[in-house]
C-alpha positions in Angstrom: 116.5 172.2 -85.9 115.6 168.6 -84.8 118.6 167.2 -87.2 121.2 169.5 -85.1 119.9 168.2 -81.3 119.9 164.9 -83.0 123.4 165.3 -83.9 124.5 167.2 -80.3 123.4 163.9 -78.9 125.0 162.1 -80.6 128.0 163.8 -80.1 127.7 164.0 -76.3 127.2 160.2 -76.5 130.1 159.3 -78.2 132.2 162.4 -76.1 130.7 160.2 -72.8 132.0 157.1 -74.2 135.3 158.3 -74.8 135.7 160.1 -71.3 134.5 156.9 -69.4 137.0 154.9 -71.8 140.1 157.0 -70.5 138.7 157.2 -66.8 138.7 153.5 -67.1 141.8 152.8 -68.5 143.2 155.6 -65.9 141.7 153.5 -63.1 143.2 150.6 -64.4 146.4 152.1 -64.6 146.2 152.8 -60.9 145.4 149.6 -59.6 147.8 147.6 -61.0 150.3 146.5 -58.9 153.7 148.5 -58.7 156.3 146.6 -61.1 159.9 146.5 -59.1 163.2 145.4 -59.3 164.2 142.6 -57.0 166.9 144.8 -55.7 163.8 147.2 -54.5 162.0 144.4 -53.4 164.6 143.0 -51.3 165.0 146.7 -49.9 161.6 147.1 -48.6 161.1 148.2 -45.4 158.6 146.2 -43.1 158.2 148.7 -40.6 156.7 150.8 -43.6 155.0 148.2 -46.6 152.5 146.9 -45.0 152.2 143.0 -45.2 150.6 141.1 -47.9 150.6 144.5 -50.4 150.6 143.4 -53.9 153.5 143.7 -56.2 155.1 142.9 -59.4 158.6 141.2 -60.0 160.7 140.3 -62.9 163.8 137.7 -63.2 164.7 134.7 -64.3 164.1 131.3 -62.4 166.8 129.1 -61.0 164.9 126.7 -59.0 161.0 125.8 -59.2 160.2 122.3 -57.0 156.0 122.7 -57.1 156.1 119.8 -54.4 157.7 122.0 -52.0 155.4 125.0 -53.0 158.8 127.3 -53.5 160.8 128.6 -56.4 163.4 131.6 -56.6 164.1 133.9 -59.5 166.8 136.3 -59.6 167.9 139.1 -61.9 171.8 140.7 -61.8 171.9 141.9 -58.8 169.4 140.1 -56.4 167.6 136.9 -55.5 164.2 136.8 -54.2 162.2 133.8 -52.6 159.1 132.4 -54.5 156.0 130.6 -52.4 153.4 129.4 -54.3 150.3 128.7 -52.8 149.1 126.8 -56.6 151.7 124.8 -58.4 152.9 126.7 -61.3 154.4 125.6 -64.3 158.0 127.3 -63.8 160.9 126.1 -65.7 164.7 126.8 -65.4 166.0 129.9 -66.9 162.7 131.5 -67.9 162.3 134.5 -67.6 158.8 135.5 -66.1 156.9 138.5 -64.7 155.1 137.5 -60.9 152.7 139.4 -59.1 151.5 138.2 -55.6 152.1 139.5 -51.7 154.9 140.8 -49.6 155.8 138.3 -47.0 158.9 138.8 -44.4 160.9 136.0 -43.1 163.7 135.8 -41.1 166.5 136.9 -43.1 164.7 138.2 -46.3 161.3 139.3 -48.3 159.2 136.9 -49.7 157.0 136.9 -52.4 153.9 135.0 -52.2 152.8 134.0 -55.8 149.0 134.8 -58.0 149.8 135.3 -61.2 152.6 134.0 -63.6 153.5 135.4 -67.4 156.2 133.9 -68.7 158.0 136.3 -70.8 160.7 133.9 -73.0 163.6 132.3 -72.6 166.2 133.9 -69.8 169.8 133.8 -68.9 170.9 132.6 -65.6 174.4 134.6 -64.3 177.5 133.1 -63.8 177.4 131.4 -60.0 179.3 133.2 -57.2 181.4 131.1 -55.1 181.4 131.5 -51.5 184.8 132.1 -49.9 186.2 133.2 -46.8 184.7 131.8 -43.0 181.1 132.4 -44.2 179.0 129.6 -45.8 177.7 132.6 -47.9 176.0 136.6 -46.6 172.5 136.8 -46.2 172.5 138.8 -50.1 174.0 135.8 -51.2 170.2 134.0 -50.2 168.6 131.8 -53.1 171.3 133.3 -55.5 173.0 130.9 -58.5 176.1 129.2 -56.2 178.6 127.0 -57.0 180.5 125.3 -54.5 183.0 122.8 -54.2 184.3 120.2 -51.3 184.3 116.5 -50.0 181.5 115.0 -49.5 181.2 113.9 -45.5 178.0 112.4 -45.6 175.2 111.0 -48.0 172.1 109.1 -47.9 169.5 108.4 -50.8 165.8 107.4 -51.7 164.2 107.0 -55.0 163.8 110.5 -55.9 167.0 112.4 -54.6 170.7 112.2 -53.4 170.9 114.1 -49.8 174.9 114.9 -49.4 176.9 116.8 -46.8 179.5 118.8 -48.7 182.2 120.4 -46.4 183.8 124.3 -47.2 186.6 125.1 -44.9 184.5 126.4 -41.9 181.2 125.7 -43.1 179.0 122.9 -44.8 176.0 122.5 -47.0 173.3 119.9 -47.0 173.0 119.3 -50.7 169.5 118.1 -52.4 170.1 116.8 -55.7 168.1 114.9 -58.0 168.7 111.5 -58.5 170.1 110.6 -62.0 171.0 107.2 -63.5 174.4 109.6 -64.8 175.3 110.1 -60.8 177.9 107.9 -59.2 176.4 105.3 -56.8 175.8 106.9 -53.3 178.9 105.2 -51.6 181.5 106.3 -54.4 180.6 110.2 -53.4 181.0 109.6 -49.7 184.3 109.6 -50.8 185.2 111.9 -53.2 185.3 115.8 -53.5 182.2 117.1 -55.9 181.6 120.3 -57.8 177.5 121.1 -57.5 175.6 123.9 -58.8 172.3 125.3 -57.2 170.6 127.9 -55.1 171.4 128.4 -51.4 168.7 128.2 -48.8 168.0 128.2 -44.6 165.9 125.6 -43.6 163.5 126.2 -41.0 163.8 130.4 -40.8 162.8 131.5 -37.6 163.6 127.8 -35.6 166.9 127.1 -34.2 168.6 124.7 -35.2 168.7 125.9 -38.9 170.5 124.1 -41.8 172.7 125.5 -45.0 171.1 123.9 -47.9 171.9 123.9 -51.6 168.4 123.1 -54.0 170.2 121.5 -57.0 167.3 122.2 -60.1 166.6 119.2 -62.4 168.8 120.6 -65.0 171.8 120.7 -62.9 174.2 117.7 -62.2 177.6 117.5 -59.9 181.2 116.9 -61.4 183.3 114.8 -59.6 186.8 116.5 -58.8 190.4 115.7 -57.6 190.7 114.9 -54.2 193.5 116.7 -51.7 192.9 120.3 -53.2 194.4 122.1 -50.2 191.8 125.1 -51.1 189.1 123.0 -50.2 190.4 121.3 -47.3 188.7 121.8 -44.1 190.0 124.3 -41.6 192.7 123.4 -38.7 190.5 125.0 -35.6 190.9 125.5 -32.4 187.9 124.1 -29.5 187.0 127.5 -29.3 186.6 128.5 -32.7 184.2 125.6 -33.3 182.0 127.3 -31.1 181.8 130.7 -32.9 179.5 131.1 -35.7 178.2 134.5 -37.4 175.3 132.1 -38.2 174.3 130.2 -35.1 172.5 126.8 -35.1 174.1 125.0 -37.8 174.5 121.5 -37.4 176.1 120.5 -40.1 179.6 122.5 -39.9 182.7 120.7 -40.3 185.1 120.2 -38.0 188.8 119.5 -37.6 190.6 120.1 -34.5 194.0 118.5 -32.6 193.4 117.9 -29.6 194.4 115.9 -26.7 192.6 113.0 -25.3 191.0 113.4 -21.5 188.7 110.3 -20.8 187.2 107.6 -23.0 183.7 106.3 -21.4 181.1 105.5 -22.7 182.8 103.4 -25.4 182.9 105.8 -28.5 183.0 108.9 -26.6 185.5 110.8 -26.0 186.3 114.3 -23.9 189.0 116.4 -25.5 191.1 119.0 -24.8 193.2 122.1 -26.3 194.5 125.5 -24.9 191.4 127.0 -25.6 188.8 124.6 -24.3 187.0 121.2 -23.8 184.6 119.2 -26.0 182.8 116.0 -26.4 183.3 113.6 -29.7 181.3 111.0 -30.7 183.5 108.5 -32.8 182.1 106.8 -36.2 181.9 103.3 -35.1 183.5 102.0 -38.8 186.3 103.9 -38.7 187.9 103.0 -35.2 190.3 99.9 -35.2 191.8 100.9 -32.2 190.1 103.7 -29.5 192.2 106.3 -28.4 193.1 106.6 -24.4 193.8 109.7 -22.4 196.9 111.3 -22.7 196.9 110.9 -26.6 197.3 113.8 -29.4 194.8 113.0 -31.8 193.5 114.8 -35.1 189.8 114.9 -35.6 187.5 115.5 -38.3 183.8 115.3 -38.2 180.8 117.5 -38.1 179.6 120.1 -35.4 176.1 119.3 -34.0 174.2 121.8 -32.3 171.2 120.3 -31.5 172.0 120.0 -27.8 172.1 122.9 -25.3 176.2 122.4 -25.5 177.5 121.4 -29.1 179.4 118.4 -30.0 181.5 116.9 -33.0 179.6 113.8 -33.8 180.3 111.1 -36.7 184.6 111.6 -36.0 187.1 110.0 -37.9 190.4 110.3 -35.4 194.4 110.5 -36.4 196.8 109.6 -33.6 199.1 111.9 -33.6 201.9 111.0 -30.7 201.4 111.3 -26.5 200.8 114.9 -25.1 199.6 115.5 -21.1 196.1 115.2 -20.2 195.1 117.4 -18.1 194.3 117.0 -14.1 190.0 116.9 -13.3 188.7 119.7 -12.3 187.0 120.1 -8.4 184.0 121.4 -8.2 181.0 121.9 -6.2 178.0 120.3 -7.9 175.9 124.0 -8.6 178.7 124.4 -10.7 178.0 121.5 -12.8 176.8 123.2 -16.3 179.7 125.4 -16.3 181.7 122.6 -17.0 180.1 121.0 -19.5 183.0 118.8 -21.5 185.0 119.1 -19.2 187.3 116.4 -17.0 186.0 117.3 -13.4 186.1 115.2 -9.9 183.2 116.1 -7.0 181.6 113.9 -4.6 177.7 113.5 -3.2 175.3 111.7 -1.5 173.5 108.5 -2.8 169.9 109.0 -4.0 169.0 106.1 -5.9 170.7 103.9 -8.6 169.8 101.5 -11.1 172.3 98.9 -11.6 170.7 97.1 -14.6 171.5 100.6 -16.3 175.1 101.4 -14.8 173.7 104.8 -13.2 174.0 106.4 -9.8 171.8 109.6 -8.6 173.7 111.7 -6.2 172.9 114.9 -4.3 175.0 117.7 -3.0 174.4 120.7 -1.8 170.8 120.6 -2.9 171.8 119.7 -6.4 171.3 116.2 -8.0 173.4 114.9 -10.7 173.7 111.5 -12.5 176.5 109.3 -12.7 176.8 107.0 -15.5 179.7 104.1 -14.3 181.7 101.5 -16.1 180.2 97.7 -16.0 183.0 96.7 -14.2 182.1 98.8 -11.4 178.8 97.1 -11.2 179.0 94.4 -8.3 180.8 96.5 -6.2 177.9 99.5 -6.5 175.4 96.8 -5.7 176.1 96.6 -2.5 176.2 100.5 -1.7 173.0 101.9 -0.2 171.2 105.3 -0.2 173.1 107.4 2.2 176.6 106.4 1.1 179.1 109.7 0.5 180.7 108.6 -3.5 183.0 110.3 -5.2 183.2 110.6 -9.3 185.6 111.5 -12.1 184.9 111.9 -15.4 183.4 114.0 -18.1 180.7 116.6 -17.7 177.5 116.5 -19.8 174.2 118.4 -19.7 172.0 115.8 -18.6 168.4 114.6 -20.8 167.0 113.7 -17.9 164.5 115.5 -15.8 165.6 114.3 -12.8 169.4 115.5 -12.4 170.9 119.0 -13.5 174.0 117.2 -15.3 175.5 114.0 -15.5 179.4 112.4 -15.1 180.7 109.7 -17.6 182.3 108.3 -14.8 186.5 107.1 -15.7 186.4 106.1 -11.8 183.9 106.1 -8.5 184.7 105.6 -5.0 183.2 105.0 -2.4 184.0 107.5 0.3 181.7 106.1 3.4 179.1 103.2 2.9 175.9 102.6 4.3 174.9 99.2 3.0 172.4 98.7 0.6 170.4 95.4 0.3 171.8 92.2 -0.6 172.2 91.2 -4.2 170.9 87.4 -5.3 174.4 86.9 -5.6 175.8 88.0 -2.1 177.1 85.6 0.3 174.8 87.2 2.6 171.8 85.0 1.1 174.0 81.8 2.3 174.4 83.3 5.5 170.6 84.3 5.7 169.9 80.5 5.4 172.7 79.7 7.9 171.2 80.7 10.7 167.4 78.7 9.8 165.9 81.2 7.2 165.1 79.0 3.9 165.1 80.8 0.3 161.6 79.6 0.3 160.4 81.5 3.4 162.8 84.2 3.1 161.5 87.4 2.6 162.8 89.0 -0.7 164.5 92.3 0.7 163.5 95.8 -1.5 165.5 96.5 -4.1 166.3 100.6 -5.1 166.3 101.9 -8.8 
């Protein structure tokens, strides 16, 4: 009778033992973390995951740079966005199995990493090629690219190569490691190149943003014809420079015809077409001889948008013939911004000036605005005083200063009515100060306005 309890404890023991072995295994089963496709991870909905759940993902890396704390994996149909809080030990084209937290930029989901298991060697797909107007659609994020183009721009330090590569309507801002294989720096400014690497927005959520292509370790560029008429940059008009599915780049390329309204300051330029105005700021090393206004000229350079009003900045120019430049527009001076680039004429009252600097403040109509004159203007100005009515022509631009709603690259000034302004050192009124018994040693040094 004792033997058989013995043994039905026994058997409840080990009966307990099992049962609290499943339960457990159950409960492990639960909490893991869900395991899901990228495609299903770049589906879910933030207005229903709740931020930070844990998750598990699957693909094969394409980029891992530890120092920037990022990496992106990407299976056959999707690419998804890697932070890493630790550095990890990732490597190109292994395949690997990541759990961590649901993040949500700007344009996609984002995983931020825990835990790594590398599962073996991967395959990396065939790269797509962005075509079209688009630098590339928002699926197309962090996915194996390949694109192709001349190289506008390109600086170096002892770690990387930074290019500007040029599509027709778009451009990417290419990191790539530095190599002893890679052509030096100033051979690529002027060649077409062939790059591989993962597409990227810098700064998500700030404006301006950048296209950028993260070339991995692995990858190199391949140095291609020249004059591929696929590759060449777009003919655009002044208003298609301004339209952009993705706003805020400020590396686009740019090539427009246009005709030439005013030249001032020295490599600047306000141009013209049917559709619009525009500033251009010329590269310096490329001008042997400006163009003036009333000239057709081709230009190519790269759209910046860092200002309120866009420009084309670093401008190589082809003259192209004579065409008509256009007649200033009159305006009142609250209409200043809305004619920002363009050739406009208007008048006001002087505020203040500062001669060293070649700039007038005038007022009208409650609104000041800065006038920025030609040198040769300068001893004339000098003698104009607050008060004087002036009238400007020139270009339009949104001003930096706090001071003055806009300012006017002035082509000319006039001086409508003078009040006169104090004497410069240089005036002959000094001579006739002294004249009639005042010395220059007990002469009164009259105030000067700035």
């Amino acid at each position: 009778m004792l033997s058989r309890k013995v043994n039905q404890s026994r058997f409840t023991t080990v009966l307990l033992l099992l049962l609290s072995a499943a339960t457990s295994k159950t409960a492990a089963e639960e909490t893991e973390p869900p395991l899901l496709t990228l495609k299903e991870f770049c589906e879910l909905d933030r207005t229903t995951v709740a931020k930070r759940s844990t998750v598990r993902i699957r693909g094969t890396i394409t980029f891992c740079r530890p120092e920037w704390n990022v990496a992106f994996i990407q299976d056959a149909e999707c690419a998804v966005k890697v932070y890493m809080k630790t550095k990890a030990d990732l490597k190109f084209g292994q395949t690997v199995e990541l759990t961590g937290h649901t993040e949500f930029g700007n344009f996609s989901n984002i995983l931020t990493l825990t835990e790594v298991r590398v599962l073996g060697k991967g395959k990396v797909s065939f790269p797509a090629k962005p075509g079209g107007t688009k630098p590339f659609a928002l699926d197309q994020l962090y996915s194996w690219t390949e694109i192709e183009g001349p190289v506008f721009s390109g600086v170096s330090d002892d770690k990387y190569y930074y290019l500007h590569v040029a599509g027709k309507e778009f451009g990417f801002y290419v990191h790539l490691p530095r190599s002893p294989e890679l052509p030096p720096i100033e051979e690529l400014k002027n060649g077409h190149i062939r790059v591989r690497g993962v597409p990227a927005i810098t700064l998500e959520g700030e404006k301006p943003f950048r296209n950028e292509l993260l070339v991995p370790d692995e990858e190199t560029l391949e140095l291609v014809p020249s004059g591929n008429s696929e590759n060449e940059i777009q003919l655009r008009s002044i208003a298609g420079i301004d339209w952009r599915d993705m706003k805020g780049d400020t590396e686009t390329p740019a090539r427009i015809r246009a005709v030439v309204q005013s030249v001032f300051p020295p490599g600047r330029l306000t141009v013209s077409d049917q559709t619009g105005s525009l500033y251009v700021e010329l590269d310096d090393t490329s001008i042997v001889k400006p163009p003036v206004p009333g000239d057709v000229i081709e230009i190519t350079g790269q759209v910046n948008r860092t200002l309120k009003h866009h420009f084309v900045q670093d401008a190589e120019v082809l003259k192209l013939g004579r065409g008509y430049s256009n007649p200033p527009v009159e305006i009142n001076a609250k209409e200043g911004q809305h004619y920002t680039s363009r050739l406009i004429t208007t008048k006001g009252t002087l505020v203040a000036s500062n001669h060293e600097k070649n700039w007038l403040l005038l007022n009208r109509a409650h609104q000041y605005f800065r006038v920025m004159y030609k040198p040769e203007h300068n001893s004339r100005l000098q003698r104009v005083g607050p008060g004087s009515q002036i009238s400007v022509m020139g270009g339009c631009w949104m001003s930096p200063s706090d001071d003055s709603a806009f300012d006017i690259l002035a082509q000319d000034v006039e001086v409508l009515f003078q009040i006169d302004g104090p004497p410069s050192e240089s005036d002959d009124s000094a001579v006739a100060t002294t004249a009639r018994g005042a010395t220059p040693e007990n002469a009164t040094a009259p105030a000067r306005h700035y």
